[in-house]
N, C-alpha and C positions, 0 to 999 in steps of 0.2 A: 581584046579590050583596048579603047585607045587611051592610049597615057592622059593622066590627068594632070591637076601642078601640084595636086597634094602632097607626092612624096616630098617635092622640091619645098616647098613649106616647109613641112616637117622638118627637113633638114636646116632650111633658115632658122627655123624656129631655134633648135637644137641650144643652137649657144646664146638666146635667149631664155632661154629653160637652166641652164646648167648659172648665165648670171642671176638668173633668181635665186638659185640653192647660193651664190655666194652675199647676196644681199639678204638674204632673209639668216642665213648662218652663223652662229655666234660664236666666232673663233677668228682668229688670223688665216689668210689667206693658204695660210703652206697645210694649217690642219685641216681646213675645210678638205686641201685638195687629198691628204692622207684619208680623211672620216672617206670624200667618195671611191675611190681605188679600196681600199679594204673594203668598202659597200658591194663594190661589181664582183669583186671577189667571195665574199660568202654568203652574200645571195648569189652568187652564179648567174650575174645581169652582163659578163665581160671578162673578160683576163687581162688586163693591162701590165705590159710587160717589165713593168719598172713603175713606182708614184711619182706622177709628175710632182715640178713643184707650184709654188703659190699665183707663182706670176705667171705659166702658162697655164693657168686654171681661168686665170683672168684672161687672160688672150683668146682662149674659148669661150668667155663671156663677151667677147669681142668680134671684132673679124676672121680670129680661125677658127675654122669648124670642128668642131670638139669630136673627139671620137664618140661612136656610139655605145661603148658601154657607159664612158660619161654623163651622157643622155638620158639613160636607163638607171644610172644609179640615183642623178640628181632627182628623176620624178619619183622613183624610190621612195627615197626619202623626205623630198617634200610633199606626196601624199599623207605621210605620215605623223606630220606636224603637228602637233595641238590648236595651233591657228591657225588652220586649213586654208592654207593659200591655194587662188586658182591663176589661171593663166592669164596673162596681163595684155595680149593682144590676139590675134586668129592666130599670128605665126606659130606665137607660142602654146596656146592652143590646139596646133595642129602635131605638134612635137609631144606635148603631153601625150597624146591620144595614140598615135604614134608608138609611145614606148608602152604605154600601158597594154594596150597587144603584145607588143613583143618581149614583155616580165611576164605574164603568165599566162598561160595554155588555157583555151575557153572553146567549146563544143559549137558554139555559133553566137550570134550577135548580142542577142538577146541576153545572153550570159553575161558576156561582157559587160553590155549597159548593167543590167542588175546587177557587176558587181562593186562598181564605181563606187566612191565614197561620194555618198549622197550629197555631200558641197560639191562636187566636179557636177554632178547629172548638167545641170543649165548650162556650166560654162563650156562642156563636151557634147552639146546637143548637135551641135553641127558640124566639128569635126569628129566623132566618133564614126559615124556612117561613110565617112568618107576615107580615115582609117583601116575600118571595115574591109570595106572596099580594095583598096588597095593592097593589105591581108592576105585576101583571097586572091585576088587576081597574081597571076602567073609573068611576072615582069623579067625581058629578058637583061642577062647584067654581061 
């Protein structure tokens, strides 16, 4: 299959997705970064080997690329919002989608889509297939 730029999105995306969990989070930076590290951790979205602290949480909302349980915890829990935030540009969009495959295990596409929380369906219409995609195909690393 030939490479596509999805992944690379998704990855740009990444620490757009983790500065929205600290924009929309109601806490100081250092607990924001505790609440996501205890997140990856039991949900088992990551093992982070130590809790960073406040300000490299913000540095992954920034120019460094946040690790990927970071990723995984931040869409975690901002699925889970009461004021269902969705993704604020494709990058970010693409990162959602992204992680949302890779928190939990789905028997093929279809599943997946149906299991979205029904505020994502529109804004994942067009990176979920392409998530998908990339999913399934066999990339070598």
């Amino acid at each position: 299959m030939p490479e596509t730029p999805f992944y690379a999105k998704a990855m740009r995306g990444a620490s757009r997705l983790v500065g929205h969990w600290l924009l929309l989070g109601q806490a100081t930076p250092q607990r924001l970064a505790m609440i996501l590290a205890d997140t990856a951790r039991v949900a088992k979205l990551g093992e982070p080997e130590e809790t960073p602290s406040g300000a490299t949480v913000e540095a992954w909302s920034g120019d460094a690329q946040p690790p990927l349980w970071a990723a995984r915890a931040a869409s975690f829990l901002l699925m889970q919002m009461p004021s269902k935030p969705a993704p604020r540009d494709e990058l970010e969009a693409c990162a959602w989608a992204y992680c949302w495959l890779r928190n939990r295990d789905f028997a093929g596409f279809e599943e997946a889509e149906a299991a979205l929380p029904a505020h994502l369906r529109d804004a994942l219409s067009e990176a979920l297939p392409a998530a998908w995609a990339d999913h399934t195909s066999q990339r070598l690393i």
